[in-house]
C-alpha positions in Angstrom: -57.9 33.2 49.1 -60.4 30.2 48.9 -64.3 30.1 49.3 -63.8 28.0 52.4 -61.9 31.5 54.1 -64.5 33.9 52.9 -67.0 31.6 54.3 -65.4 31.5 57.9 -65.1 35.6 57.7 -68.4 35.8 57.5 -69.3 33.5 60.8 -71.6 35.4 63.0 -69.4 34.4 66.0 -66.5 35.4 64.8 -66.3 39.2 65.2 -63.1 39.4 64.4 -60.9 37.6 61.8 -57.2 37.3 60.9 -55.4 36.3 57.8 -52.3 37.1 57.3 -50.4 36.4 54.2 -46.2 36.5 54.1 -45.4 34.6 50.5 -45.8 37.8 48.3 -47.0 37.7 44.6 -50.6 38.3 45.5 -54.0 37.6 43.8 -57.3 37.1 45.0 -60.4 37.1 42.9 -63.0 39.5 42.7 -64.9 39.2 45.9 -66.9 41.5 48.7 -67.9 40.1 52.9 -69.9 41.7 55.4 -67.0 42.6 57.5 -64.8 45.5 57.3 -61.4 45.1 56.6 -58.3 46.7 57.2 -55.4 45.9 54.8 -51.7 46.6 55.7 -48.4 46.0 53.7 -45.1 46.2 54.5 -42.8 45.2 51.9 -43.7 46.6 48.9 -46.8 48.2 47.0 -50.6 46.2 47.0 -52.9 47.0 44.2 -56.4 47.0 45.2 -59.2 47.3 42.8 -62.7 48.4 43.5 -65.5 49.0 41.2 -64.4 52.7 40.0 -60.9 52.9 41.7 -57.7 51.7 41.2 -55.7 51.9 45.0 -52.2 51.6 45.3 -51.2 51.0 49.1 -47.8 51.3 49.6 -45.2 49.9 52.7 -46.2 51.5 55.8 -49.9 52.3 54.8 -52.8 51.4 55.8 -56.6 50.8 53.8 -60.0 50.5 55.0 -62.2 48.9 53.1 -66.0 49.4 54.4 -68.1 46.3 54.6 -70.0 45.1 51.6 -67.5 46.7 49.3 -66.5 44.8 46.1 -62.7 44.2 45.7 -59.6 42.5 44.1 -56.1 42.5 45.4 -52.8 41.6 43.9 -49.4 42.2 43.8 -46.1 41.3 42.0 -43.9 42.4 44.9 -42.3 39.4 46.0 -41.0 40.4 49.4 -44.5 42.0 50.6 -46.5 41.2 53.4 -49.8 41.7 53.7 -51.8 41.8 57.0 -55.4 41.4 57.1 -57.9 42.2 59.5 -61.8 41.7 59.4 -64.1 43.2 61.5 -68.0 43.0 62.3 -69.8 46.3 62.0 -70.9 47.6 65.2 -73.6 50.0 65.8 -73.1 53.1 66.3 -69.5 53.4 65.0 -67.4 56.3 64.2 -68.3 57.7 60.6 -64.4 57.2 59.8 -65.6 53.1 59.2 -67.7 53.7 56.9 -65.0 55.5 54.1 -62.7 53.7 52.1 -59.4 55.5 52.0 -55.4 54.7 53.0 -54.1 56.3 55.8 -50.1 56.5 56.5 -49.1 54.2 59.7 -48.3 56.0 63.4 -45.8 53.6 65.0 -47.8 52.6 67.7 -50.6 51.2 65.2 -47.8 49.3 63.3 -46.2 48.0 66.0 -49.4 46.4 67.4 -50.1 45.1 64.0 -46.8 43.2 63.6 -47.6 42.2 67.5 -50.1 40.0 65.6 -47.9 38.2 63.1 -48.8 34.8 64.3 -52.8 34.9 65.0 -55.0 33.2 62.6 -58.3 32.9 61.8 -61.7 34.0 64.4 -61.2 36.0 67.4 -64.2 36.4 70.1 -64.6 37.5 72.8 -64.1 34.5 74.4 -60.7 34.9 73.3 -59.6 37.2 76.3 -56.7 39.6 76.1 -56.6 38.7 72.2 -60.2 39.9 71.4 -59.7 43.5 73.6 -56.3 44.1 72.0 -58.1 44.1 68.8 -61.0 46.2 70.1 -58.2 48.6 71.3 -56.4 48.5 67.6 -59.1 49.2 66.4 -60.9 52.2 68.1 -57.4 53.7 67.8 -58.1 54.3 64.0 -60.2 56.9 63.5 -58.0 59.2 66.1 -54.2 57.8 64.8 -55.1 58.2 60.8 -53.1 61.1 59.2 -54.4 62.0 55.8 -51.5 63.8 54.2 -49.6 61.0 52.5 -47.0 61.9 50.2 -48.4 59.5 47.7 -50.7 59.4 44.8 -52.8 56.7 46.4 -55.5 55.8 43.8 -56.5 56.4 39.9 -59.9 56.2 38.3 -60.5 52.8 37.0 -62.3 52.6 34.0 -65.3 50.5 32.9 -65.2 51.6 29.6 -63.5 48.5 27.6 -61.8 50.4 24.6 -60.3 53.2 27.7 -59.6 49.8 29.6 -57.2 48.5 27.5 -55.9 52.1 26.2 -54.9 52.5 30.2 -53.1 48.4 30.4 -51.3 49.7 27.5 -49.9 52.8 28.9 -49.1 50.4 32.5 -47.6 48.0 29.8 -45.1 50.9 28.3 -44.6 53.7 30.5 -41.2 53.6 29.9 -41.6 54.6 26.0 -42.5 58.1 24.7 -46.0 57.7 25.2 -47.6 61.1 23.5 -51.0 61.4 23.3 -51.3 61.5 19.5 -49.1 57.8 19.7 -51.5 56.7 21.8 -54.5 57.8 20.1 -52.8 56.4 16.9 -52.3 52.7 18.5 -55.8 52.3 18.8 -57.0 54.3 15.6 -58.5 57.1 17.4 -58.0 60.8 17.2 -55.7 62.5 19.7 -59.1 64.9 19.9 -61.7 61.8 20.8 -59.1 60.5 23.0 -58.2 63.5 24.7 -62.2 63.8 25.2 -62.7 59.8 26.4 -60.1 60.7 29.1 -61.9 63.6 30.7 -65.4 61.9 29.8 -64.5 58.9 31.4 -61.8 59.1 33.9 -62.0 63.0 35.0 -58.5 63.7 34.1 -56.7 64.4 30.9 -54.2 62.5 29.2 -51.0 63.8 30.1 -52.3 64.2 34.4 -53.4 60.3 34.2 -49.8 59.1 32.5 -47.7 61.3 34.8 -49.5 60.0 38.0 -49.1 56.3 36.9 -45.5 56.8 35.9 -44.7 58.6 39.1 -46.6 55.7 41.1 -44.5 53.4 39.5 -41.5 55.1 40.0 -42.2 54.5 43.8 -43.2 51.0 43.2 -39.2 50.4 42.1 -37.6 52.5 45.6 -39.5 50.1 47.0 -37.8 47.0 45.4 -34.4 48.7 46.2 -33.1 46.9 43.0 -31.8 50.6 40.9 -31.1 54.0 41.2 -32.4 56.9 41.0 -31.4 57.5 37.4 -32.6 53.9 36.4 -36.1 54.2 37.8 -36.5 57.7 35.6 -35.2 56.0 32.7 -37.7 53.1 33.4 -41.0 55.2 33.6 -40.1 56.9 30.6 -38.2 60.1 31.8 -35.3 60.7 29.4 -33.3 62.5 32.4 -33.1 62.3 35.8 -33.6 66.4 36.5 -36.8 66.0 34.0 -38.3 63.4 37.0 -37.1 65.1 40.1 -39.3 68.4 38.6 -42.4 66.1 37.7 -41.7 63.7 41.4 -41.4 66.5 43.8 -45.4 68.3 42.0 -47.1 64.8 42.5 -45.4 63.6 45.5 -44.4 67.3 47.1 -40.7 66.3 47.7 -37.6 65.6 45.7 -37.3 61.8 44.7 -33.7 61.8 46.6 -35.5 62.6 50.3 -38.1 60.3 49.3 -35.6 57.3 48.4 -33.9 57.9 52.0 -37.2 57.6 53.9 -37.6 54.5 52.7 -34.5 53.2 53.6 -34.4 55.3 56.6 -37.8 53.3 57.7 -36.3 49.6 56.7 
């Protein structure tokens, strides 16, 4: 995204904004507007970093992200879509605007979504049907969100430099034995003072923090629809498939099979 686009969000005539973006690989830089924004993929998995979280929004998901809120967004999917809509705060509204979160998609909200495909850029009022079908998409929100996903949806980001780079390692290997006394080694540290940076830090231990990231990865590759079942354990560092059906069905609360056929069941 360019300055020239942030600038035009940020138009006090333009209530609402569009802009959508279908070409996949993703990456914008650090940046923060005035508007709300709600962020939808279909395709694939979104990162989106804030200042202390690290989001995942999967296919069929749904983020708010409150005005004023400090954010990057990427994502190596190739095939994703990502819809973007920006939205002047209002007085008055709903207190469900002003939380970030991700909320799974009813299939009346992503149907009028994808009923947008080909808008772009500000929307007033003076746009007509256009500018009330967004008013209606939008107070639908609060009362269509349903916040039981089956997904791990965000981890603790940290500012901390030396845990910064201990946590890109682990995203870096996940599919090697990654103990916490071989990680502690890597980076000369104690499997004690690392063990203690974790829950200092990030709030979790160790071995909670590399589970949830291999299991989010794990999803990440359904997604892609590129290997099986067996391939994706082996690839996050499972060294059987029964070991990651145990460890996928706590995080996610069902078996990785069922979970692979509502993905393709949803295609």
């Amino acid at each position: 995204m360019k300055e020239s686009l942030y600038k035009a969000i940020e138009e006090d005539s333009a209530e609402f904004f569009i802009y959508h973006d279908f070409n996949g690989n993703l990456k914008t830089d650090i940046h923060k507007h005035n508007s709300s924004q709600l962020i939808y993929a279909e395709g694939g998995i979104v990162h989106i970093f804030t200042e202390y979280q690290h989001w995942y929004l999967p296919a069929r998901c749904f983020m708010w992200m409150p005005a004023g809120t400090s954010h990057y967004i990427f994502s190596n999917s190739p095939k994703v879509s990502l819809y973007n809509f920006y939205f002047k705060k209002e007085d008055g509204e709903n207190s469900f605007f002003e939380e970030i979160n991700i909320y799974s998609v009813s299939n009346l909200l992503r149907e009028m979504i994808l009923y947008t495909k080909d808008w772009n850029g500000k929307i007033s009022v003076d746009d007509g049907a256009n500018y009330h079908f967004l008013k209606a998409l939008k107070g639908i929100l609060p009362t269509k969100r349903d916040r039981n996903l089956l997904f791990p949806v965000q981890h603790p980001f940290p500012k901390d430099e030396t845990l910064l780079r201990i946590t890109q390692f682990i995203h870096a290997n996940l599919d090697k034995n990654l103990t916490i006394d071989s990680t502690a080694k890597e980076f000369g540290m104690s499997t004690r003072t690392l063990s203690r940076r974790f829950k200092e830090v990030l709030g979790m231990n160790y071995v909670r923090f590399l589970r949830s990231l291999r299991i989010t990865k794990s999803v990440e590759l359904m997604l892609e629809e590129k290997y099986n079942l067996y391939e994706i354990a082996m690839m996050v560092g499972y060294s059987s498939l029964s070991s990651f059906s145990a460890i996928f069905k706590i995080v996610i609360g069902i078996a990785p099979s069922e979970y692979f056929k509502r993905i393709k069941d949803e295609k």
